[in-house]
N, C-alpha and C positions, 0 to 999 in steps of 0.2 A: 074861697081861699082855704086850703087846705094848715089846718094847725101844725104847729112845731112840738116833737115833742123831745126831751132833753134829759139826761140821767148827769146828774153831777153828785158832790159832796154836801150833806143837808146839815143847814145850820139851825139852833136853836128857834128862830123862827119860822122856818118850812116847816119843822117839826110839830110846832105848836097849830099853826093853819091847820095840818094834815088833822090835828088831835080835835079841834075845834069842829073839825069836820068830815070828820070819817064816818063809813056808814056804821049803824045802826049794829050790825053783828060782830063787826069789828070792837066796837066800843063794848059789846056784851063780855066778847073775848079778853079784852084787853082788859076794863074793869072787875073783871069776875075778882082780883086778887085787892083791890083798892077800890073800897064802895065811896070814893072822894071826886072820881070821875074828875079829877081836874086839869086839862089839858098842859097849862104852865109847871107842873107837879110831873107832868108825862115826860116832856122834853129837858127838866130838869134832869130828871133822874136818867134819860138816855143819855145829854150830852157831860153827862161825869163820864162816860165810859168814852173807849178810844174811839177814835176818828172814825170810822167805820163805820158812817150811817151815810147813805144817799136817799135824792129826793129825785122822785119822775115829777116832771113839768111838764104844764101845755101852755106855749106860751107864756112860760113867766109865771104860770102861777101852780104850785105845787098840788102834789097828785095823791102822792103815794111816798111814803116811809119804807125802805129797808135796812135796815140791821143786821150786823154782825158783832155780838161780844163776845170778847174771851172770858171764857169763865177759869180757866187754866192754858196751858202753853198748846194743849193739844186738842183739847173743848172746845166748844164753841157753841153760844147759842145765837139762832138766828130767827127774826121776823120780819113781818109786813104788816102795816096796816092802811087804808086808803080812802079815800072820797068814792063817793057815788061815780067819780068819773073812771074808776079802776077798768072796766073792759078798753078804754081805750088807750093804756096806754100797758095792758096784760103782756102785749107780745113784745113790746119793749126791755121791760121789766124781765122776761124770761132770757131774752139774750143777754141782758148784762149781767144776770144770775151767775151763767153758762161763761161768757167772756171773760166777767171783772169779778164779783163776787167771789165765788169758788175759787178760781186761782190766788185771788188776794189769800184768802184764808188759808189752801193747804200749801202756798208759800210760805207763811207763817210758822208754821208747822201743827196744822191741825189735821188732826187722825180722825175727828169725830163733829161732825154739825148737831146740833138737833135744835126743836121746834116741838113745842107743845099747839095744840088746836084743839078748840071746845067743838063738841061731839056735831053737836047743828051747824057748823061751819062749811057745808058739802063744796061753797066754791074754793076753797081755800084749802079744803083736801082734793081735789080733782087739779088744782094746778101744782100742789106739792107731789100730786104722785107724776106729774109731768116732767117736774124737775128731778125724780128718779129716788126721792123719798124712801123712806121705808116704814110702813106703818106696823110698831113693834110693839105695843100697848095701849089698854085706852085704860087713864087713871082715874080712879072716884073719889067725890068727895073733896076738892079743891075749892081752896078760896070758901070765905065767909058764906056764901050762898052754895055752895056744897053742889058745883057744878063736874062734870067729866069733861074730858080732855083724851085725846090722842095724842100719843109719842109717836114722832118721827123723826128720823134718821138719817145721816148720807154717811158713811165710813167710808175714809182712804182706797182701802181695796176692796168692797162691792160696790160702789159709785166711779171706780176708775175704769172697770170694766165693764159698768153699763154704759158711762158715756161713752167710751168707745165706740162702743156699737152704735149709738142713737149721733153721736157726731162725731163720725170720720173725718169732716173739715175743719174741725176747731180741734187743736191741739192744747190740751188745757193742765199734761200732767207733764213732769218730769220724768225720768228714767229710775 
């Protein structure tokens, strides 16, 4: 029997699952700025901020965290973080990026995404540069353990014209 897999709106407890159980580089990632590692501490602090957080499911049970806050009207920081089960539910994940995510946000009126990622993160930059990223600095010296991190990017008008190009069938901007 082939699994179900499911993108909806992540409540304080998918988020917590996800945190309790995310892989290993993720958690390196995500801790690097709070050596407390404490997962009910994680989804606290995400669900202060607006609704803008979904969860991938398989079956009912959570996968994968994504994020979008506003940091100001036209900001926006976004992430991911996920279980050991992330490749399967990757190509999900990247269409509701491309569908839901992206448009929700420059609906909004966001001019600007970004995402930081710690340097050993290579799956996590090979699917942001999927999503049409822009890798535009890598920062030192972060967080209490003095780790590096990549800046990356999607702006209004160079991510409108690259999705163009990469999906002619998804109509995802306005005029």
């Amino acid at each position: 029997m082939k699994s179900s897999i499911e993108l909806r709106e992540a409540g304080y407890a998918d988020i917590v699952y996800v945190a309790r159980h995310m892989r290993l580089i993720d958690r390196t990632e995500l801790y690097a700025f709070d050596e407390t590692e404490n997962p009910e501490k994680l989804a606290r602090e995400l669900t202060l901020y607006e609704r803008y957080h979904w969860c991938a499911f398989i079956d009912w049970r959570p996968v994968t965290i994504i994020s979008a806050i506003e940091q100001s009207p036209t900001l926006w920081r976004v992430g991911m973080f996920s279980t050991e089960e992330w490749p399967k539910v990757a190509l999900s994940c990247t269409r509701f990026f491309y569908r839901t995510m992206a448009p929700t946000i420059y609906d909004l009126g966001c001019n600007r995404a970004e995402c930081r990622s710690i340097v050993s993160h290579t799956e996590a930059h090979k699917w942001l540069d999927s999503l049409g990223a822009m890798r535009e600095c890598t920062i030192h010296d972060v967080g209490p353990k003095r780790e590096s991190y990549i800046q990356f990017s999607w702006t209004r008008e160079k991510t409108k014209k690259d999705w163009t190009k990469r999906r002619r069938n998804v109509s995802l901007w306005q005029a």
